[in-house]
matplotlib code that plots the C-alpha trace (Angstrom):
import matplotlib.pyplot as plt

x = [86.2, 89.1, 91.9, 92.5, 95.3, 98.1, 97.9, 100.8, 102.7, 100.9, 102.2, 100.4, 100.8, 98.8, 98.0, 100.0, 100.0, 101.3, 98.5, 95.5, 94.6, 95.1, 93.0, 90.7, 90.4, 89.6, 86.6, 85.0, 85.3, 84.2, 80.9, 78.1, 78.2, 81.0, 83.4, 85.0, 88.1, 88.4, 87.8, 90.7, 92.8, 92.1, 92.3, 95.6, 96.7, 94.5, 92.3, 88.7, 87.2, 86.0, 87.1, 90.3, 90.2, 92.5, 91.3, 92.3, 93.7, 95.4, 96.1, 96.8, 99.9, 101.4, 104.9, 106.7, 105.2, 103.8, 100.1, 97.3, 95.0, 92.8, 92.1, 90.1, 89.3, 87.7, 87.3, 87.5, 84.5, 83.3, 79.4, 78.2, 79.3, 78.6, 75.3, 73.3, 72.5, 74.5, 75.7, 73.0, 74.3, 72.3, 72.1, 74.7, 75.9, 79.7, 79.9, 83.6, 83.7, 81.9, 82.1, 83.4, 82.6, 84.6, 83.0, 83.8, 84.0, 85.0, 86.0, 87.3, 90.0, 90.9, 88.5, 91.1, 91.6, 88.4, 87.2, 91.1, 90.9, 92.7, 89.3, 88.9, 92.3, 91.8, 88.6, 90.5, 92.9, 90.8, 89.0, 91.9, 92.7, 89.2, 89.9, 93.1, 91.5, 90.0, 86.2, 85.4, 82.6, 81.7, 82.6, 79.8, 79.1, 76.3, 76.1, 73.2, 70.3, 71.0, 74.6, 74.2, 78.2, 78.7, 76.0, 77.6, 80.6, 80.2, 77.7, 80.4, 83.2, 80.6, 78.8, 74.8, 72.6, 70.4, 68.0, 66.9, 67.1, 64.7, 66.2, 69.7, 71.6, 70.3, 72.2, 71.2, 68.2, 66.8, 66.6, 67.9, 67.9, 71.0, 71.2, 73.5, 75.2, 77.8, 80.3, 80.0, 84.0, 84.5, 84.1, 81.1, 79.4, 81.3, 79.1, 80.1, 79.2, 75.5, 72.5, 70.6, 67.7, 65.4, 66.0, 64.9, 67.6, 69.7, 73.6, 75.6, 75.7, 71.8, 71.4, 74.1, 72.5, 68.8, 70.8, 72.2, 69.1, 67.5, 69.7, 68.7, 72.0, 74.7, 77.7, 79.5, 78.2, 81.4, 81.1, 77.8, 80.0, 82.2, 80.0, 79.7, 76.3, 75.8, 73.4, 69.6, 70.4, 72.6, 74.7, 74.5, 77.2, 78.7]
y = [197.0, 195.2, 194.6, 191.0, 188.7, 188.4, 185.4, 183.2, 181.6, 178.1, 174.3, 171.7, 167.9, 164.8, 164.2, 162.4, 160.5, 163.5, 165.5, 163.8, 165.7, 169.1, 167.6, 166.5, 170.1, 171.8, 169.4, 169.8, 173.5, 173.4, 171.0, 170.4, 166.6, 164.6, 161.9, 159.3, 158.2, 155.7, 158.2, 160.4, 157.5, 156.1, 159.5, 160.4, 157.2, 157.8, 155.1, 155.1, 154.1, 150.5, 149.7, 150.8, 152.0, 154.9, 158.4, 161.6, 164.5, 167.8, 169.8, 173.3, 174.4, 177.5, 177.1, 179.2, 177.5, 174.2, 175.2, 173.5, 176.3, 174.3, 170.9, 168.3, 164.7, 162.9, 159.4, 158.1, 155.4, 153.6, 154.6, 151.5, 150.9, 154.1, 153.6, 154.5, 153.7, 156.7, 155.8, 153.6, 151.7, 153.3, 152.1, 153.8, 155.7, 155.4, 154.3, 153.7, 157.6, 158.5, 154.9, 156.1, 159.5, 161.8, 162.5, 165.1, 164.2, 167.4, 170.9, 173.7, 176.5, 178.0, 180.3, 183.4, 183.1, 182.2, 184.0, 183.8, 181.5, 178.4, 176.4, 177.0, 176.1, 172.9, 172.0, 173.2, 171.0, 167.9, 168.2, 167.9, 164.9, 163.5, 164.3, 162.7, 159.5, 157.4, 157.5, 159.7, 161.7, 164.0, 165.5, 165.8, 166.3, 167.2, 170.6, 171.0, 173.5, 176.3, 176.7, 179.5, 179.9, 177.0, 176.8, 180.0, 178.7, 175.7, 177.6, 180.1, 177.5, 176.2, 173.6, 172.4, 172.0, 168.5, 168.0, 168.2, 165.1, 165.1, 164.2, 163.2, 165.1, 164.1, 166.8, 167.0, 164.8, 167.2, 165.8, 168.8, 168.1, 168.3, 169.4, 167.5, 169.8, 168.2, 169.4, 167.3, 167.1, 167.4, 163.9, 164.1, 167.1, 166.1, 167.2, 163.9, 161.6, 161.5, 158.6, 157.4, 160.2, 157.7, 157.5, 161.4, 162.0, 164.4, 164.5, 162.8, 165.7, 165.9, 162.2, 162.1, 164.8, 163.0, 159.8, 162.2, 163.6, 160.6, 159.2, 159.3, 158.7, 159.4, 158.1, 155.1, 152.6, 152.9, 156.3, 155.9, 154.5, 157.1, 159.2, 159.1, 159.6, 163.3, 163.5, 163.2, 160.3, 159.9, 162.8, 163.0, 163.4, 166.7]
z = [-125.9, -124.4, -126.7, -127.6, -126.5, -129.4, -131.0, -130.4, -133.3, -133.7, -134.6, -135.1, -134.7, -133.3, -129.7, -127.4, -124.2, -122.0, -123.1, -121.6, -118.6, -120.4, -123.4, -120.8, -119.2, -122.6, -123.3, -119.6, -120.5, -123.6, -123.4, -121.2, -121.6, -119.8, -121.5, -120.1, -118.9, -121.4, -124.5, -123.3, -122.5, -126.5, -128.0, -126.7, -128.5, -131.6, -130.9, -130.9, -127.5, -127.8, -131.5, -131.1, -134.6, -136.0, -134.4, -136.2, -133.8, -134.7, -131.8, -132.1, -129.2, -128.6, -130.3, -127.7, -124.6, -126.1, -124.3, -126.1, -127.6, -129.7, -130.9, -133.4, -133.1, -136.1, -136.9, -140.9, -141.1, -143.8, -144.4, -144.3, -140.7, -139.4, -137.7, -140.5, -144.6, -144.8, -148.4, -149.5, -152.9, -155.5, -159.3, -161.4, -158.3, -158.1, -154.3, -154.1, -154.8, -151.7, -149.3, -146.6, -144.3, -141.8, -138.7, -136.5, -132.6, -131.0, -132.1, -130.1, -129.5, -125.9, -124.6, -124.6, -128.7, -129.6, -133.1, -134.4, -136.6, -134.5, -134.5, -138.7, -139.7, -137.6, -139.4, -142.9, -142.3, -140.6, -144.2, -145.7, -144.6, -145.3, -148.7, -149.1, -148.3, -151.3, -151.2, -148.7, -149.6, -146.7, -143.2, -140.8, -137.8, -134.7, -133.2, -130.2, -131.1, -128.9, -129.8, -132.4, -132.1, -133.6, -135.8, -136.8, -137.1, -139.6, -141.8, -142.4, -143.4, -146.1, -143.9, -144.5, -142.1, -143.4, -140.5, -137.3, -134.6, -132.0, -128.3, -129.7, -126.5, -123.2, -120.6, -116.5, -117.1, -120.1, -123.7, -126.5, -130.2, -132.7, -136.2, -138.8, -140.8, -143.5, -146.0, -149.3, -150.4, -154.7, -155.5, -154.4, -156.1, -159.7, -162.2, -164.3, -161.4, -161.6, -160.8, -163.5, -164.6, -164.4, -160.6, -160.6, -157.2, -159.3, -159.1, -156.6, -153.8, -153.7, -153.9, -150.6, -148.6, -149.0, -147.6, -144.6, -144.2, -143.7, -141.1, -137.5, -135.8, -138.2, -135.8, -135.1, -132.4, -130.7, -130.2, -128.1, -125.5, -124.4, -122.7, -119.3, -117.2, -115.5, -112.2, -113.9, -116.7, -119.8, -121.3, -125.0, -127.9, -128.6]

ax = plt.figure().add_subplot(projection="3d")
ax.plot(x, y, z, "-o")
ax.set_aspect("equal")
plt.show()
């Protein structure tokens, strides 16, 4: 077995305008679907493409040669706009404790440190900042089918996998389904926040998942626009 590459001493920060075509390079490597210009051109400015609305980015760099080696984009959305009745106002259910949702755009680490630990302390630290924020109740996210890696990868750091969505990726003219897997933050699995018995949906985190699980697109409309079209029809969201 070959001996791994030594892991370079890491920094972190947000993106920046200089570091769209490298960005851009890392995400044609690391996904089958394609995004377009105008998602790198608002992420490197920590927009989201068509709302302009605030993006969060950590990028992982190489602190002796600045060289990307990982990154995250998320966006902070309130559930209620998110595509879906992700949050659905319940009675006696606290929903300014869990209004508002991370979601998790894209995820990687460079190919040659993959499996040391860049891509978790990202995602540690993008949850992080979802639980800073007042009322958010959950970081989710879509991960294809097929990509046990990944799969493996979110199930480890304490992520659930809710449900299966038919035909959500559409890649070189073939349609492949997602699963939505989500990590309920604290505020949402208090043990003193629950619904009413009467309502028989349990505590908070149950009554949340259900609402997650019964979502069909869990993402912001904007986000549906920054993909761009591969030869055989429409490329999906990864």
């Amino acid at each position: 077995m070959a001996a791994l590459e030594p892991l370079p001493p890491l920094q972190f920060r947000s993106m920046r305008v200089e570091d769209l075509e490298p960005i851009k390079a890392l995400h044609e490597e690391w996904f089958p679907v394609r995004y377009s210009a105008a998602f790198y051109d608002a992420a490197v400015r920590e927009r989201m493409v068509g709302t302009r609305e605030p993006l969060h980015t950590i990028v992982a760099e190489d602190a002796r040669t600045l060289e990307i080696v990982g990154l995250v984009t998320a966006q902070l959305t309130d559930a209620a706009t998110c595509g879906d009745e992700l949050f659905e106002p319940a009675r006696d259910f606290r929903a300014e404790e869990c209004s508002r949702v991370m979601y998790v755009l894209t995820l990687g680490s460079a190919t040659r440190y993959r499996r040391r630990g860049i891509a978790k302390e990202l995602l540690r630290r993008c949850v992080l900042r979802a639980e800073a924020e007042a009322g958010c109740g959950a970081v989710y996210l879509h991960v294809i089918t097929y990509n046990d890696a990944a799969i493996e990868f979110y199930e480890r750091n304490d992520f659930s996998r809710l449900r299966e969505i038919a035909d959500y990726y559409r890649i070189d003219g073939a349609s492949h389904a997602c699963y939505v897997y989500a990590l309920f933050l604290s505020r949402a699995r208090a043990g003193d926040v629950r619904l009413d018995d009467d309502d028989g949906r349990g505590d908070v985190a149950s009554y949340l998942a259900s609402a997650l699980a019964r979502a069909a697109l869990l993402v912001p409309a904007a986000w549906r626009t920054c993909i761009r079209p591969r030869r055989g029809g429409g490329a999906g969201r990864a």
